[in-house]
C-alpha positions, -999 to +999 in steps of 0.1 A: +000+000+000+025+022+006+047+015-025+013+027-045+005+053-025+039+071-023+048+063-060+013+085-068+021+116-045+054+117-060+039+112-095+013+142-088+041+163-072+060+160-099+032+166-127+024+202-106+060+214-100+066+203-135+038+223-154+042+252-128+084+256-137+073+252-175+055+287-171+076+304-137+112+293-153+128+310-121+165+293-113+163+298-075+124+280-080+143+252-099+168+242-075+144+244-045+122+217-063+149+197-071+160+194-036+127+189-023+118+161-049+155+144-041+146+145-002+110+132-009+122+100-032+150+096-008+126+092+023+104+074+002+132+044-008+143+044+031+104+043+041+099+010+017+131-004+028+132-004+062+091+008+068+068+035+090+092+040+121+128+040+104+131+072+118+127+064+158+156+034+154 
């Protein structure tokens, strides 16, 4: 459930940031969503490889 759920969000997150950098083409703009989308598929992998509480361990 998760894998499906998480690979949506980050599928719709993705599909907004996109379309809204295609019409604000601002550089500072890019590199925030860059970083944000690296963090989010990074805590993603780490939440499907070692589940919910990885972070309390």
């Amino acid at each position: 459930m998760i894998f499906v759920t998480g690979l949506i969000g980050i599928a719709g997150f993705l599909t907004f940031t996109g379309f809204m950098l295609w019409w604000v083409k601002a550089l500072p703009l890019i590199i925030i969503v860059a970083v944000a989308a690296v963090l989010m598929i990074y805590d993603y992998v780490q939440t499907l490889r070692l589940g919910d509480n990885w972070g309390s361990r």
